[in-house]
C-alpha positions in Angstrom: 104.4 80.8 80.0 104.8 80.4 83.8 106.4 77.6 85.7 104.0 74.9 87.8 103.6 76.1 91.1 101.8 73.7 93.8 98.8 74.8 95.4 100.7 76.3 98.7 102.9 78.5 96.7 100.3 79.4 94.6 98.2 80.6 97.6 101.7 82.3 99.6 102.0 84.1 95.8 98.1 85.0 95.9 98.6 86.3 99.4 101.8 88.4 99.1 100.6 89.8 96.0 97.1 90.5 97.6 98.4 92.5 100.5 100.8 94.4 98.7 98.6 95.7 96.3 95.3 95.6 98.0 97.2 97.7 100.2 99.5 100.4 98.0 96.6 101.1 95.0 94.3 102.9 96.9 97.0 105.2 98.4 98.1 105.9 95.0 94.6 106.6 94.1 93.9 109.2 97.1 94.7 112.4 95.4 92.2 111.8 93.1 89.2 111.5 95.6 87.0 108.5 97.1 85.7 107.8 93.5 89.3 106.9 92.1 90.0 104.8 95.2 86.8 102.9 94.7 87.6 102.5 91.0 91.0 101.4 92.0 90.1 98.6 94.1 88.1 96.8 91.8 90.7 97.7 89.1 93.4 95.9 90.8 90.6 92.7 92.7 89.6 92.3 88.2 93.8 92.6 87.6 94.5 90.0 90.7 92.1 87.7 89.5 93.7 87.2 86.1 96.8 87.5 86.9 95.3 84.2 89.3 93.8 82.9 85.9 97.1 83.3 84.2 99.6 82.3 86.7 97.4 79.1 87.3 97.3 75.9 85.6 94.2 74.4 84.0 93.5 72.3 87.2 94.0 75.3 89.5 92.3 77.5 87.6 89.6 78.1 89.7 92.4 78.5 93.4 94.2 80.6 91.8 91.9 83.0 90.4 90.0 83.3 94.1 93.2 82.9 95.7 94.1 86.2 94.3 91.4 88.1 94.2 90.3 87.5 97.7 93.0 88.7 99.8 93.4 92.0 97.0 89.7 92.8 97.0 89.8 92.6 101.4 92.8 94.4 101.8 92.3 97.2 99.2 88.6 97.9 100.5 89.9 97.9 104.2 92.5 100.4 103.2 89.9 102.3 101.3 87.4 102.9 104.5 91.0 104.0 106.6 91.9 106.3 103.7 88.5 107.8 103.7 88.2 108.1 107.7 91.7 109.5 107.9 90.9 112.4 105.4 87.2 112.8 107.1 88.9 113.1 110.6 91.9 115.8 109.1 89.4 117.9 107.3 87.2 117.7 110.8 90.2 118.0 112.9 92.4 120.5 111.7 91.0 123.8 112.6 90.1 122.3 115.8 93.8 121.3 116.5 95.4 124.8 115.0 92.9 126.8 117.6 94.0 124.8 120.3 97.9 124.2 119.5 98.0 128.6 119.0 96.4 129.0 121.9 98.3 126.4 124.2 101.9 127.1 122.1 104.1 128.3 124.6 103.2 125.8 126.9 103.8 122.8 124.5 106.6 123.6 122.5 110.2 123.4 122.7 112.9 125.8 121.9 112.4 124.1 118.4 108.7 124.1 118.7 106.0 121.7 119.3 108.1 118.1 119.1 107.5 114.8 119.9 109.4 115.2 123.5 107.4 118.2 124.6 104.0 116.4 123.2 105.0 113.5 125.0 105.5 115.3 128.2 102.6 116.8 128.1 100.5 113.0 127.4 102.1 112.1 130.7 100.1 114.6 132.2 96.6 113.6 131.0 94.7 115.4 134.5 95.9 118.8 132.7 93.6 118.2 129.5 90.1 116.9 129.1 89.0 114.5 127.0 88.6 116.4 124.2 92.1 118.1 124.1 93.9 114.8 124.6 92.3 113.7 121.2 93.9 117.0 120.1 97.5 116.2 121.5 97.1 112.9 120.3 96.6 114.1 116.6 99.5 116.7 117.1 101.6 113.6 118.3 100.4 111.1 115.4 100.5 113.7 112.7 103.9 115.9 113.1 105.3 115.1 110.1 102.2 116.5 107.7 101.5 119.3 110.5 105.2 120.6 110.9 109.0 120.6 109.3 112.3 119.2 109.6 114.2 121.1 112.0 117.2 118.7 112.4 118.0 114.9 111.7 120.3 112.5 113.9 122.5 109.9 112.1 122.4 106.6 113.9 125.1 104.0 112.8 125.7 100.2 113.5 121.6 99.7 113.1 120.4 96.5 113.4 120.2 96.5 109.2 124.1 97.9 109.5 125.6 100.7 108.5 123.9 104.6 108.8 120.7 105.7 109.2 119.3 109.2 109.0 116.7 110.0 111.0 114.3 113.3 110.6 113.6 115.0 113.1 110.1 117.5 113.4 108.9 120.3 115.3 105.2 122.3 114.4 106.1 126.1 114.4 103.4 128.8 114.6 103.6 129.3 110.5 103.4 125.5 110.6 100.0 125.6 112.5 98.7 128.7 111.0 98.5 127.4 107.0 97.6 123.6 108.0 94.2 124.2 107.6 94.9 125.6 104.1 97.0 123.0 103.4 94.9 119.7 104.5 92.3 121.2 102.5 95.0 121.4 99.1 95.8 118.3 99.5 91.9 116.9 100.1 90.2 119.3 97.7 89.2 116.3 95.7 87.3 115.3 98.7 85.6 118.2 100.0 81.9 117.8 98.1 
């Protein structure tokens, strides 16, 4: 059914296929809450281990079956926990960082809104924010894109891949900030207990 591979290909296989799918499933599974991205991981660890079984022959049997299922089972539950702290730190976050991005707007945005630059600039000067609103900023700066909107996008040619690239770029606007809340807790619903 499947050509002979030797042991090291087998195991480079098991790995590649480990990672990938350890590590898309459970993102596939996270609209449908932490139960489905449990269920999913040990879905795809039961799937990687026969797809081990069948890609294996007799004598490798037993490799390619844990070869498989080891690095899928590792990798999904790792990016299970991360999916499940990032939704626990948005639905904690996000009224926290809408109170303080209204209240600090002026100061942090652009002409296009809160972007990248003027988060940036404001990083640079930590002594300006305690502790607790860097965290803030920093959340601003790692989460624009689900926060805010496209306001513009630069095409860069002759990339290293060739040819043209186009390249989004966000800004948070005050309607932005003010139905985030509403909107983190859409897209978590199935979370929230």
């Amino acid at each position: 059914m499947f050509p002979e591979f030797s042991i090291a290909t087998l195991l480079l296989i098991a790995l590649g296929q480990g990672v990938l799918v350890g590590f898309v499933a459970p993102d596939l599974a996270r609209t449908f809450g932490p139960r489905s991205v449990k269920t999913t991981s040990i879905v795809v660890s039961v799937l990687s281990f026969v797809a081990g079984v069948l890609i294996s022959t007799k004598a490798q049997v037993l490799i390619g079956a844990c070869a498989f299922v080891t690095p899928t089972f590792l990798v999904s539950l790792w990016r299970s926990r991360r999916i499940a702290e990032k939704v626990r730190r948005d639905l904690e976050l996000a009224p926290q960082v809408v109170s303080f991005a209204l209240a600090r707007f002026d100061r942090l945005s652009a002409t296009e809104g809160i972007t990248l630059g003027s988060l940036g600039e404001a990083l640079e000067d930590e002594s300006r924010y305690s502790e607790s609103e860097l965290i803030l900023l920093r959340y601003l700066e790692e989460n624009i894109c689900q926060i805010g909107h496209v306001y513009d996008t630069v095409i860069l040619s002759g990339t290293s891949m060739g040819g043209v690239s186009a390249v989004p770029m966000f800004a948070i606007s005050r309607p932005d900030l003010q139905s985030y809340v509403q909107r983190v807790n859409v897209q978590n619903s199935s979370w929230i207990n």
